[in-house]
MIPALUM-131785 format. One line per field, with one value per residue: residue in three letters; residue number from 1; x, z, y of N, C-alpha, C in turn. Coordinates in pm, whole numbers. Last residue first. Example, Ala and Ser with C-alpha at 12.3 -4.5 7.8 and 13.67 -1.06 7.14 Angstrom:
MIPALUM-131785
residu	SER|ALA
num	2|1
n_xx	1285|1319
n_zz	708|780
n_yy	-225|-569
ca_xx	1367|1230
ca_zz	714|780
ca_yy	-106|-450
c_xx	1290|1320
c_zz	787|780
c_yy	3|-330
//
This chain:
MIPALUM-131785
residu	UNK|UNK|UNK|UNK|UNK|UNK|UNK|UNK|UNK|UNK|UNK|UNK|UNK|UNK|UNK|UNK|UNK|UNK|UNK|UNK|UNK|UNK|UNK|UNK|UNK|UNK|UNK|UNK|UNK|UNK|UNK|UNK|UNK|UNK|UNK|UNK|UNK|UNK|UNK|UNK|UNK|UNK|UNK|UNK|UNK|UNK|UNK|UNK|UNK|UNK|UNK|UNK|UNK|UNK|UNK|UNK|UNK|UNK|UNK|UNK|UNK|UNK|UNK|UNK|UNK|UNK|UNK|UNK|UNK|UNK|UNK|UNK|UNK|UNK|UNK|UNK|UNK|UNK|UNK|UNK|UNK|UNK|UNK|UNK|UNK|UNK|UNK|UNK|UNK|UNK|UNK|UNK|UNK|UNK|UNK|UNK|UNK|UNK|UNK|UNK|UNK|UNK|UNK|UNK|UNK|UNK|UNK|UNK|UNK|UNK|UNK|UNK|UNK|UNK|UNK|UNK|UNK|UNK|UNK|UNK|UNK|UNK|UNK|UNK|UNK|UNK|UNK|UNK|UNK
num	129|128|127|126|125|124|123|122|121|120|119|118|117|116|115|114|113|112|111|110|109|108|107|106|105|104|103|102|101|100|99|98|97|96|95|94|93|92|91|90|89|88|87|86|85|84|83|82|81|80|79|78|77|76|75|74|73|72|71|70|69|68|67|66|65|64|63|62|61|60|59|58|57|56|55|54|53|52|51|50|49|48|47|46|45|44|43|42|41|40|39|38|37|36|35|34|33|32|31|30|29|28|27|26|25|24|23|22|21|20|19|18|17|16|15|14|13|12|11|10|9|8|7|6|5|4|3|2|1
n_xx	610|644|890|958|1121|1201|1432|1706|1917|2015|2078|1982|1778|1624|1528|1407|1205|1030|942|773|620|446|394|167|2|-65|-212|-439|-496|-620|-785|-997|-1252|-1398|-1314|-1109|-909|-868|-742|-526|-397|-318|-179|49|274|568|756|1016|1334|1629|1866|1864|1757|1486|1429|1423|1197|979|980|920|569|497|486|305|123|42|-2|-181|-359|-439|-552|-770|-831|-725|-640|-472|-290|-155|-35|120|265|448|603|692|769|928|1209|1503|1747|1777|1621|1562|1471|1207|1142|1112|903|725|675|591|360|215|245|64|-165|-258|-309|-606|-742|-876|-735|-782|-663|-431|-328|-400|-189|95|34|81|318|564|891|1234|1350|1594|1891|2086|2434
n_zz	-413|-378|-165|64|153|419|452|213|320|426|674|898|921|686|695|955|853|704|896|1005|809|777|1022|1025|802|863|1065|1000|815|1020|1185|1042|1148|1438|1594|1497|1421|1650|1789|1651|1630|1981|1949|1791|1869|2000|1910|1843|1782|1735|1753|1650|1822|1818|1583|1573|1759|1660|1423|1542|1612|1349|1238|1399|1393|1100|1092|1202|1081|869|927|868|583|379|131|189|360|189|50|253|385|167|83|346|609|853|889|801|820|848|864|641|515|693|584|332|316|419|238|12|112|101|-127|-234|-94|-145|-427|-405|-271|-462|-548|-321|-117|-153|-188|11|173|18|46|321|337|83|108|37|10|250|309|494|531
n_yy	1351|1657|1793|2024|2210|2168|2019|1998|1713|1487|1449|1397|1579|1492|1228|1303|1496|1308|1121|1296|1318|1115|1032|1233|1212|906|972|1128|894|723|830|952|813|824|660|457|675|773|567|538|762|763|510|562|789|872|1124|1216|1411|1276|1079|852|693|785|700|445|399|543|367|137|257|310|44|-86|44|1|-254|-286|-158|-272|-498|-446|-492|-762|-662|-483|-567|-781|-601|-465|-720|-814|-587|-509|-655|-462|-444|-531|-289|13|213|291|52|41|287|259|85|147|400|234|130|398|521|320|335|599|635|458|617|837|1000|1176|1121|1060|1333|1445|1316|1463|1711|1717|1650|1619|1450|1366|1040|891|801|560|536
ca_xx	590|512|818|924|1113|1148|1316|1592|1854|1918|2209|2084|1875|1744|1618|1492|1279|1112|1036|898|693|571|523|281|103|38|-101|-302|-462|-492|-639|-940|-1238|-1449|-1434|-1206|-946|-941|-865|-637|-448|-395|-301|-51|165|423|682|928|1250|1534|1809|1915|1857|1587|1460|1543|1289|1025|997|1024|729|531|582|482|149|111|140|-100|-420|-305|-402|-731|-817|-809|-746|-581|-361|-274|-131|84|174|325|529|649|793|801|1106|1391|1715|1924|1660|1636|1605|1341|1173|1178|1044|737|709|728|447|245|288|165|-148|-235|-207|-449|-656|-939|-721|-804|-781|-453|-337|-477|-318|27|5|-43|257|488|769|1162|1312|1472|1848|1993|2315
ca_zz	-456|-339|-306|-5|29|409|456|256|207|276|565|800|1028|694|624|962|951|594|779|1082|863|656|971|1114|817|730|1087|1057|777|901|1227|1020|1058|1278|1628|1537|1326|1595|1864|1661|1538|1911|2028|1749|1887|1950|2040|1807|1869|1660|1840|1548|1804|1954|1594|1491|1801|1771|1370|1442|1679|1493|1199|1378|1497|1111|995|1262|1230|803|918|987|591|516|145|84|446|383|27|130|417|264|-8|256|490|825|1022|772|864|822|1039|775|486|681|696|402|234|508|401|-8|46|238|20|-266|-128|1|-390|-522|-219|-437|-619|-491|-100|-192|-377|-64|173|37|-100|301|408|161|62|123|-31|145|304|419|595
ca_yy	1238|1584|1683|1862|2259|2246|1954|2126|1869|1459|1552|1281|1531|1642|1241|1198|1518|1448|1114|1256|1453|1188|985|1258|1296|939|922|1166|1049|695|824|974|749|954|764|397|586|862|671|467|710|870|513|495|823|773|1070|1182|1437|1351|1205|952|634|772|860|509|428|605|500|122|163|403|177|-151|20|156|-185|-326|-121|-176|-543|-411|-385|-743|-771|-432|-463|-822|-714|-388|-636|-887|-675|-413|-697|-501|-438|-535|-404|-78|93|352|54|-97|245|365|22|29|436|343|63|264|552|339|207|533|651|427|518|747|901|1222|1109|1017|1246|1446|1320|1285|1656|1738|1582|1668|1463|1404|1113|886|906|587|584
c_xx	741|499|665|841|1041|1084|1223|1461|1752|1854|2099|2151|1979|1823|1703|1614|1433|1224|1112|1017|836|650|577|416|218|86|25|-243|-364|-403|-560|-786|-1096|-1344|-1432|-1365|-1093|-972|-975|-770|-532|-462|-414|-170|30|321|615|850|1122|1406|1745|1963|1968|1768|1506|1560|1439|1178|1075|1064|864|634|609|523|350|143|181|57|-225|-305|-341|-598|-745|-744|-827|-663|-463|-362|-190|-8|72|173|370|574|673|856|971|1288|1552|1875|1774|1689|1667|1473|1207|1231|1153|885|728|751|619|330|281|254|19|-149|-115|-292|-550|-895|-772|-826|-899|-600|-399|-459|-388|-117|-25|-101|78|343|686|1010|1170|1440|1721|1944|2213
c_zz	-374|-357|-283|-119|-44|270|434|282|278|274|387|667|960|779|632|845|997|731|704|975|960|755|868|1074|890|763|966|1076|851|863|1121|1098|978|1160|1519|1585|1353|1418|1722|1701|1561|1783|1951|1817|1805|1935|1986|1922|1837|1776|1825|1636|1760|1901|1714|1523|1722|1787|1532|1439|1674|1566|1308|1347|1476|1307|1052|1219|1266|986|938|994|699|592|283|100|339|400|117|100|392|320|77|127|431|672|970|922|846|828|1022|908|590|653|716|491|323|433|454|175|55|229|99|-165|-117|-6|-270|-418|-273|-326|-565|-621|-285|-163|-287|-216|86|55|-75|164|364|163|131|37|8|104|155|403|486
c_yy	1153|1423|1628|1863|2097|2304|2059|2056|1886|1618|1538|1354|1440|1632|1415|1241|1457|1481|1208|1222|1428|1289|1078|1182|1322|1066|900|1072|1113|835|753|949|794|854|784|501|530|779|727|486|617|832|639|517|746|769|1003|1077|1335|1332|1301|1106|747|763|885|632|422|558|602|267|176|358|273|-36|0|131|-41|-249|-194|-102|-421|-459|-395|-575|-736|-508|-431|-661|-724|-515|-545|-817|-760|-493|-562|-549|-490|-542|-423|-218|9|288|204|-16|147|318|119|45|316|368|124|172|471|403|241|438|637|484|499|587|753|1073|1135|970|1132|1410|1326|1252|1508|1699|1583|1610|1527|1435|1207|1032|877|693|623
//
């Protein structure tokens, strides 16, 4: 059973509103890899996409659709509490410009959630990286 590495939600944001994306990039990359290897099985290619979504931005409209997806239902699976919530990101991607944001926070969080439910330590004490 996979256990990633837990991180906080709000440092994600803002490295990677700091760095200008750079670090979006990278978290998106690290949360498609996460999540394949939580599912035990590839759900999104993490190379493909990480590319498609820098060239043609609305791709990343799809990546984080698939992740929600993928994400509801390992945590069905796990019995961790997580409700879907792309629509909301999209809403608020397409009014003001921030449903990426939240939507990086809410996965990190599910994620830090996943891995304590799985015995990966003090979600309560995350990494920023």
């Amino acid at each position: 059973m996979y256990i990633g590495k837990v991180r906080n939600p709000v440092t994600v944001i803002i490295l990677s509103i700091i760095t200008c994306g750079i670090y979006y990039y990278f978290w998106l990359y690290t949360a498609m890899d996460d999540l394949n290897k939580a599912a035990g099985r590839e759900v999104i290619n993490p190379a493909l996409f990480l590319i498609l979504s820098i060239f043609v931005p609305f791709v990343v409209l799809y990546v984080f659709y698939t992740m929600d997806k993928a994400f509801a239902e390992i945590s069905k699976n796990e019995g961790i509490t997580y409700k879907e919530n792309f629509i909301l990101w999209l809403i608020l991607y397409l009014a003001c410009g921030v449903g990426m944001y939240v939507g990086m926070y809410q996965l990190t969080e599910g994620f830090n959630a996943l891995w304590a439910a799985r015995g990966g330590g003090n979600a309560s004490t995350p990494n920023a990286f």
